[in-house]
C-alpha positions in Angstrom: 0.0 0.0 0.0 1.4 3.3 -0.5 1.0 6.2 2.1 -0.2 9.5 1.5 1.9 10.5 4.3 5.0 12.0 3.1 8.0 14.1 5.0 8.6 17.5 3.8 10.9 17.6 0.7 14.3 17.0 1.2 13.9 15.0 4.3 14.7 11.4 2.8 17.9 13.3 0.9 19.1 13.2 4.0 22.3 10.2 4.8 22.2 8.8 7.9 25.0 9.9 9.9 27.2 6.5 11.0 29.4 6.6 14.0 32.7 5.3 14.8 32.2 1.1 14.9 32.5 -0.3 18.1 32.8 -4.0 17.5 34.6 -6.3 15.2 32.4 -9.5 13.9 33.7 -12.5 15.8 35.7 -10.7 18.3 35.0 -9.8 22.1 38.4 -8.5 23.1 38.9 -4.9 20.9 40.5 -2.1 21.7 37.8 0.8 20.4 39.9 3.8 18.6 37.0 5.3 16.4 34.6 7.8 18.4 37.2 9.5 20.0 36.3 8.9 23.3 38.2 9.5 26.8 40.0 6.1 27.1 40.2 7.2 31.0 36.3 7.8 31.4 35.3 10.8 33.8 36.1 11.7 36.3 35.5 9.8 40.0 33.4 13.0 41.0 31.7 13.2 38.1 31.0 9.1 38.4 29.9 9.8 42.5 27.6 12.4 41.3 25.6 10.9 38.4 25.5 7.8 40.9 23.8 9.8 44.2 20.7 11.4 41.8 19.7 7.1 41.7 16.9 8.9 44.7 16.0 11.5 42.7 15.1 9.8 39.1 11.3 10.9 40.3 11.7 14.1 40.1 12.1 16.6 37.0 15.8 18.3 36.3 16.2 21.9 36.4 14.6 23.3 33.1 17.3 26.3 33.4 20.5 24.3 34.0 21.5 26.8 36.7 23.9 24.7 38.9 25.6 23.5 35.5 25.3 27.0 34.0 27.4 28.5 37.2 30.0 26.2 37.1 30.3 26.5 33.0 30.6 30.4 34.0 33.0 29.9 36.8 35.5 27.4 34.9 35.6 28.9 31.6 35.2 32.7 32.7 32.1 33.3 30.9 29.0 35.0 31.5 26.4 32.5 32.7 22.9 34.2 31.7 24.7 33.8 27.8 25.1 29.8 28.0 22.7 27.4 27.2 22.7 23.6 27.9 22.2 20.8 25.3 21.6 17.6 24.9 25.1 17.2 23.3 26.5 19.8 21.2 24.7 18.3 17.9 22.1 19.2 19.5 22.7 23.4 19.5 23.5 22.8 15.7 20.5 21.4 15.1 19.0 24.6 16.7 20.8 26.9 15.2 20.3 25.6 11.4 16.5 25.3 12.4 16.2 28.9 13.8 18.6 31.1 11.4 18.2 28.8 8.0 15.6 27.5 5.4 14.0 27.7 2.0 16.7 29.3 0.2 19.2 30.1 2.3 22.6 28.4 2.4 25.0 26.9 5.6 28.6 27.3 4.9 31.1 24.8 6.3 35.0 23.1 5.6 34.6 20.5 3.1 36.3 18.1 5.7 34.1 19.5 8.5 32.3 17.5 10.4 28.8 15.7 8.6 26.4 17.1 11.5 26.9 20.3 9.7 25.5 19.2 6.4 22.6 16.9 7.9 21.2 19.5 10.0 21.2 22.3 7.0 19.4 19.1 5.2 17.2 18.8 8.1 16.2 22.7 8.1 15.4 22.8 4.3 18.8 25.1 3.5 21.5 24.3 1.1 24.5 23.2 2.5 27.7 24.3 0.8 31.3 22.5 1.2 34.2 25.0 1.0 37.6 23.9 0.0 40.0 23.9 2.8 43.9 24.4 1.9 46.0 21.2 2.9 43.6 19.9 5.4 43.0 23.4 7.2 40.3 26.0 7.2 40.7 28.3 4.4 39.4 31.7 5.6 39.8 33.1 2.4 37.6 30.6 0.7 34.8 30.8 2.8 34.8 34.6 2.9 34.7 34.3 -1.4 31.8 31.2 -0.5 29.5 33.8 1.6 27.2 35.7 -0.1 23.1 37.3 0.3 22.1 33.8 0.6 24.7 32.5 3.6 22.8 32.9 6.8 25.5 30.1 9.0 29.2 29.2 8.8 30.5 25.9 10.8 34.0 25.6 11.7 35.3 23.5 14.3 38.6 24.6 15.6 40.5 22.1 16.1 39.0 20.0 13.4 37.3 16.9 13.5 38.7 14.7 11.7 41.8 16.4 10.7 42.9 17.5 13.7 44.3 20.6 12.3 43.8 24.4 13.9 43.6 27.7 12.4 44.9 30.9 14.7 42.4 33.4 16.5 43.6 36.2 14.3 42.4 33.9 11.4 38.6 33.4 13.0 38.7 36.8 14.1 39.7 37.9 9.9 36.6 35.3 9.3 34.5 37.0 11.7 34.9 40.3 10.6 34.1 39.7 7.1 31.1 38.0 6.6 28.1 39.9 5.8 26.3 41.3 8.8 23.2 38.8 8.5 25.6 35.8 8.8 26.9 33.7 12.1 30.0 31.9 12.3 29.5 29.2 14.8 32.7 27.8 16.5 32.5 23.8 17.5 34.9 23.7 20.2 34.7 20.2 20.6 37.8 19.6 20.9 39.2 23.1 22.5 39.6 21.4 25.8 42.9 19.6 24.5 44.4 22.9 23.9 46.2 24.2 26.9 45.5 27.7 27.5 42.5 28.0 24.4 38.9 29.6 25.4 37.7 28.2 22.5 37.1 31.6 20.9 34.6 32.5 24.1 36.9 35.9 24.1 35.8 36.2 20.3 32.4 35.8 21.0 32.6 38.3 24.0 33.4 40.8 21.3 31.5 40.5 18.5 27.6 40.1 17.9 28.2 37.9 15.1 30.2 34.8 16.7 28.4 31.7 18.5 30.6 28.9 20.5 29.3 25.0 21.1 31.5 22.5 23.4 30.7 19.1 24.5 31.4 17.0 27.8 31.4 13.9 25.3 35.1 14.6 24.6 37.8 15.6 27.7 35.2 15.2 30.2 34.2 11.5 28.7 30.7 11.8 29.5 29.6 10.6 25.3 27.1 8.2 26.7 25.4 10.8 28.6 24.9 13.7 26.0 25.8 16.6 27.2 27.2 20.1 25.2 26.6 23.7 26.0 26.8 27.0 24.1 27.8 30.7 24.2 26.8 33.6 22.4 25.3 37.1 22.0 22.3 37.1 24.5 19.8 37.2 21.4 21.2 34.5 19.8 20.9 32.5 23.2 17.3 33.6 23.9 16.4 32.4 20.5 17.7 28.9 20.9 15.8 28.8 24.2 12.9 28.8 22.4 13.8 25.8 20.4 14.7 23.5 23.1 12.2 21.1 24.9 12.1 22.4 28.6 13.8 19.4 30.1 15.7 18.5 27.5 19.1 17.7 29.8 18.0 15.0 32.1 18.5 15.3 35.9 21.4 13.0 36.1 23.8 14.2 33.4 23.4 17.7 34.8 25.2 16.7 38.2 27.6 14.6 36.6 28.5 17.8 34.1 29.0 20.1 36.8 30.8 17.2 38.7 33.2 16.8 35.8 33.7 21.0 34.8 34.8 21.6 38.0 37.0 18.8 38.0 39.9 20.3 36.8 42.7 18.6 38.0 41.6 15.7 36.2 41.1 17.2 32.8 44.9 19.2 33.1 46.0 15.4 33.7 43.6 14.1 30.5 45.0 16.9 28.7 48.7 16.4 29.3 48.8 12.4 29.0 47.0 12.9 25.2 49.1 15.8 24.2 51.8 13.1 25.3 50.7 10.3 23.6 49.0 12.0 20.5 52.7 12.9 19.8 54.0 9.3 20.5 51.5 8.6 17.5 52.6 11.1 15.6 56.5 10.4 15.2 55.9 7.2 15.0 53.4 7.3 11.9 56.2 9.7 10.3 59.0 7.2 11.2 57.5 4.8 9.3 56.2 6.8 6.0 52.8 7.4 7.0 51.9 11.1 6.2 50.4 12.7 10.1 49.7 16.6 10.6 50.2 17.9 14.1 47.0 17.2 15.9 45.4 19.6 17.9 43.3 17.1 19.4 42.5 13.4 21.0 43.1 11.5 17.8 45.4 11.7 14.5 44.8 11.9 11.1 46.9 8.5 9.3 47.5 9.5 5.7 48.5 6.7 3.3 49.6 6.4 0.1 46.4 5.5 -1.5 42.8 4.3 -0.5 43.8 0.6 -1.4 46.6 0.8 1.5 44.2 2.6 3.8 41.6 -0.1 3.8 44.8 -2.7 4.0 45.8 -0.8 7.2 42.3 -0.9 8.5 41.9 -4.2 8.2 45.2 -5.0 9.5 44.2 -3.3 12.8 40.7 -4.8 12.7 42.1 -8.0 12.4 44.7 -7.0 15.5 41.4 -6.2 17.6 41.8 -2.7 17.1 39.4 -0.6 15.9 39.6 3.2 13.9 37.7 5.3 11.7 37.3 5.3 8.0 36.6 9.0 7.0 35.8 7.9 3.4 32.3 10.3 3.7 34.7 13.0 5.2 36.4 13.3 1.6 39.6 11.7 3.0 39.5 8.3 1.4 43.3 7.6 2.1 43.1 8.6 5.4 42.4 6.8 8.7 41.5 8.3 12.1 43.0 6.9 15.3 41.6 8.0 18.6 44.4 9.0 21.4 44.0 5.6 23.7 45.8 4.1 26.4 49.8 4.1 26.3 49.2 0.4 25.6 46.5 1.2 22.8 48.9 3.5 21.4 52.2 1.1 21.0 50.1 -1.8 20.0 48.5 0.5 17.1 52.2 1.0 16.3 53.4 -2.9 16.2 50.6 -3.8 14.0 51.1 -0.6 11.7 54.8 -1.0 12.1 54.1 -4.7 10.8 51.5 -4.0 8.0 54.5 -0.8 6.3 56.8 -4.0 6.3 54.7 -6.4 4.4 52.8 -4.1 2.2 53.2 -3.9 -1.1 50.6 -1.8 -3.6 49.2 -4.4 -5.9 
């Protein structure tokens, strides 16, 4: 029988966004390097917290976020009344293409930027458009030529996912400055947290009415299962996404845990210093042994091989080793693989078997 029930045009255009993998037909004992997640989970407070609201699942969360909101403020140095809560960063880009694009309009963003930017322009009924980036980096200039009449958002996350590459804040500062005034450049932070010393742009945002910043606790704070991101912006821009959010739609438990694991910050100095320390490890030794690696900003590196052929060799050679990484083929980087940051022990065994696969590979 066929419906007369149809989705609004476009809708079924959309691809379904596929995460990371997170088994391996056949085997029980992987090592997961694809999502980049927190190989040390959160933190014990964090853990204590989300634990102690077990009496409390009765009773509605906060519909303002308050407590989290404060502590957001108080860590990052930020003005609380201008964050909003999330359930998970994806979620604020959802909000935003839904509130500021449509019918006509178009969503600029990196043409290795990550997909949630294209799905939710999809999702709103705007045109997404892929800008060039220059070797693997934002390209400023490009998307400055790319904006026009019709650009009403421009996505960048800096660091990148999944190139792990950064751009400086005089270069989103440049981009910020020359859009046209009816445009927002959103800043995924995502990944800022691995940066010692970076606000994510919040200082950018402080200064300009044109400049919105998302973060996540799935990242540093390893809370991925839970869902939790937040945003800052210009209070208009904030009071308008309020208006798109369901009023509860951050659920008791993961509020306590995020406040739990922002103020936790002797714990994410130590996450941040054992990645920076072992995302280099990665690094020299994917150079040592041929395989193309820019300096990564972030909790994973960007593997570039010599073709797509020796890509999917080196994936399954690490599949087959129990270890498991990320094809980017629908990220335009069909030669590339991405390896999450693990464990020290992760990280040397991704070596052997890589170390291995260089010796016995040979381009058919």
């Amino acid at each position: 029988m066929t419906t007369r029930i149809k989705p609004q045009p476009g809708v079924m255009d959309i691809e379904l966004y596929v995460g990371g993998k997170g088994h391996i037909k056949g085997q029980s004992n992987t090592i997961k390097l694809s999502s980049n997640e927190n190989p040390w989970g959160p933190s014990e407070a964090a853990k204590q917290a989300y634990r102690a609201m077990a009496g409390e699942l009765h009773v509605y969360p906060s519909g303002d976020h308050t407590e989290l909101r404060m502590a957001i403020a108080e860590v990052h140095g930020v003005d609380a009344d201008r964050v909003i809560c999330s359930n998970g960063s994806d979620e604020l880009i959802s909000f935003l293409c839904q509130a500021y694009a449509g019918q006509g309009d178009e969503v600029l963003f990196t043409e290795h930027g990550f997909l949630m930017y294209k799905l939710c322009a999809q999702g709103a009924g705007a045109t997404p458009v892929a800008v060039p980036e220059k070797e693997r980096r934002t390209d400023v200039d490009a998307l400055l030529a790319a904006a026009n009449e019709k650009t009403k958002l421009v996505f960048i996350a800096n660091p990148n996912n999944p190139t792990g590459t950064m751009i400086s804040d005089d270069d989103v500062a440049r981009l910020a400055d020359g859009l046209p005034d009816h445009t927002l450049l959103v800043l995924d932070g995502a990944y800022a947290e691995f940066v010692e010393g970076f606000d994510g742009h919040a200082s950018l945002v402080e200064e300009r009415e044109n400049v919105f910043m998302t973060r996540t606790f799935s990242k540093i704070y390893g809370l991925g299962g839970l869902r939790l991101g937040w945003g800052y912006g210009p209070a208009e821009i904030v009071n308008t996404l309020h208006r798109m959010r369901g009023p509860f739609n951050v659920n008791a438990s993961v509020l306590a845990a995020g406040e739990a694991a922002v103020r936790d910050v002797d714990y994410t100095q130590k996450c941040r210093e054992t990645n920076a320390q072992w995302a280099e490890f990665l690094r020299e030794k994917l150079l040592g042994m041929g395989i193309a690696c820019d300096a990564s900003q972030t909790n994973f590196v960007l593997a570039r091989f010599g073709s797509e052929t020796e890509a999917d060799a080196a994936d399954k050679a690490l599949g087959d080793a129990g270890l498991i990484v990320r094809a980017v083929k629908s990220y335009g980087l069909s030669e590339c693989l991405r390896i999450t940051v693990g464990k020290g022990a992760d990280c040397k065994r991704v070596v052997q078997v890589l170390q291995e696969f260089k010796e016995s590979w040979v381009e058919a």
